[in-house]
C-alpha positions, 0 to 999 in steps of 0.5 A: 759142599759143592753149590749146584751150578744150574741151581746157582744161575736160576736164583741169579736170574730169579733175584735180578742179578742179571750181570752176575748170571752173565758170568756163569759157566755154560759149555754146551754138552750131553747133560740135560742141566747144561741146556738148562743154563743155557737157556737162563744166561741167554735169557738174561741176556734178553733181560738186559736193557736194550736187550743183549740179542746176539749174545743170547742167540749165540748161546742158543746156537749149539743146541739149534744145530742138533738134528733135532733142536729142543722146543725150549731152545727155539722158543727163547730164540723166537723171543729173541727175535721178537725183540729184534722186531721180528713177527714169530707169534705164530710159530711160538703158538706153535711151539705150545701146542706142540708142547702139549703132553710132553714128558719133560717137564723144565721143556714145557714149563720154559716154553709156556712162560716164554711164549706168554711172555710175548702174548703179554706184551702183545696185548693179547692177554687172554692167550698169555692166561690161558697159556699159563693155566694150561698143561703143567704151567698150573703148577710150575712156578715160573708160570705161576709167578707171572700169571700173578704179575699179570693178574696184578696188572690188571687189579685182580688181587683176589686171582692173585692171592689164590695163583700164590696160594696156589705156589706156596702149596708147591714151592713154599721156601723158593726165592720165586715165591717170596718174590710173588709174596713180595709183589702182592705186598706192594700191591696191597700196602698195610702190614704186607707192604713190610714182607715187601720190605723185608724181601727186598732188603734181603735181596739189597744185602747180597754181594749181587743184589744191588742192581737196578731193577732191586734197587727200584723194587727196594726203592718202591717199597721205601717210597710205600712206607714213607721213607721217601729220602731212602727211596730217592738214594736208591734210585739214584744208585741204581740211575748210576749203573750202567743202563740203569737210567734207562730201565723203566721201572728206575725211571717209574719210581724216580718219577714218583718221587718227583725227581726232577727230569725222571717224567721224561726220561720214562716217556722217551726210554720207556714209552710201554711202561705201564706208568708211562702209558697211564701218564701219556693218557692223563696227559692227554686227557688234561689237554683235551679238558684244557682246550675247552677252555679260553682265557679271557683277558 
């Protein structure tokens, strides 16, 4: 059996395996699945480290040159230029309210989770929520799946276990809601932490599953349960692909586990990882207490 090729690309893209995603086919045509994997090649091009800005717009192109170019297209193209440090909140404020009430599903799904994704990391978490839970974002599970990194972040598991109750009623077998089940889990440590485990290592055993962000999510769970030299080979594996020693959830691990160099490779490749502000600020806070003190001889 033939396996779907926009199928494919997405469990690529959902499982990390980003390089392997690059490799997809992705001739431009009339098939509304051809735009769709588009859309996820050029995505994990931006989801590289540094991002892949070019190569991503390039994708893009032909559909930004149809009369009248897709909303999901220009979206992910925005975002692309918001990486290049190009202000475009606005225009994907735009995009979403123009969204509203659309009857393609996969267009206001990929526009509400991209645009979130900039709210996000903006800061402006309340519109990145609000963006998520409006329209069909309740119940796709893209959006879904990161309200719950959100929510996460912000140490709201009881939200978080109710967005993932909310995705097993919708999707219960997806790699997406594994994943969610999975970052609960490392959250939550105790019995949970070992579906973390197990998730991870599934993802570990693939052809092309042994790629940083994996290796830094296995490593984690490794490191949760105790098993601190298995976690530190991982890490070292995956500091040696290529980038891999300037992603930050690498650099974040390895810094946990003490490896020697790691605190300040996080600080200086990752200085907006959230272990890299939390350090940043426990840094300062120490030195600030610090200097109220003197030494006498």
């Amino acid at each position: 059996m033939e396996l779907d090729p926009l199928y494919h690309v997405k469990q690529l893209f959902y499982q990390a395996a980003i390089e392997e995603a690059l490799t997809q086919p992705h001739t431009p045509s009339d098939d509304p699945s051809s735009l769709h994997r588009a859309l996820y090649i050029a995505r994990s091009h931006l989801s590289l480290t540094p991002p892949d800005i070019s190569s991503a717009k390039s994708i893009l192109s032909p559909f930004l040159s149809l009369p009248e170019p897709p909303l999901s297209v220009r979206t992910v193209d925005a975002f692309a230029s918001h990486l290049a440090g190009e202000d475009k909140v606005d225009e994907l404020r735009d995009y979403v309210l123009e969204v509203e009430g659309i009857e393609d599903e996969v267009e206001e799904s990929t526009v509400r989770v991209v645009s979130s994704t900039v709210f996000i990391l903006l800061g402006e978490v309340e519109e990145g929520v609000a963006t998520l839970n409006e329209g069909r974002g309740k119940e796709d599970l893209e959006c879904l799946a990161l309200l719950v990194q959100l929510l996460l972040s912000l140490d709201r598991r009881d939200l978080a276990q109710s967005t993932y109750n909310t995705a097993k009623r919708i999707g219960n077998d997806s790699t997406l809601v594994q994943a969610i089940e999975a970052w609960i889990g490392l959250k939550s440590g105790a019995r949970p932490l070992h579906q973390s485990y197990y998730f991870y290592e599934e993802l570990y055993q693939l052809p092309s599953g042994r790629t940083p962000p994996v290796l830094a999510s296995h490593a984690a769970a490794h490191l949760l349960l105790g098993h601190v030299d298995e976690a530190k080979a991982d890490i070292l594996e995956a500091s040696q692909k290529e980038n891999g020693d300037k992603q930050g959830d690498v650099l974040a691990v390895g810094t946990s586990l003490g490896i020697e160099g790691y605190a300040e490779k996080l600080a200086s490749n990752a200085p907006q990882h959230p272990f890299a502000i939390d350090l940043a600020e426990k840094s300062k806070l120490f030195d600030d207490a610090a200097s109220k003190f003197a030494i006498t001889a």
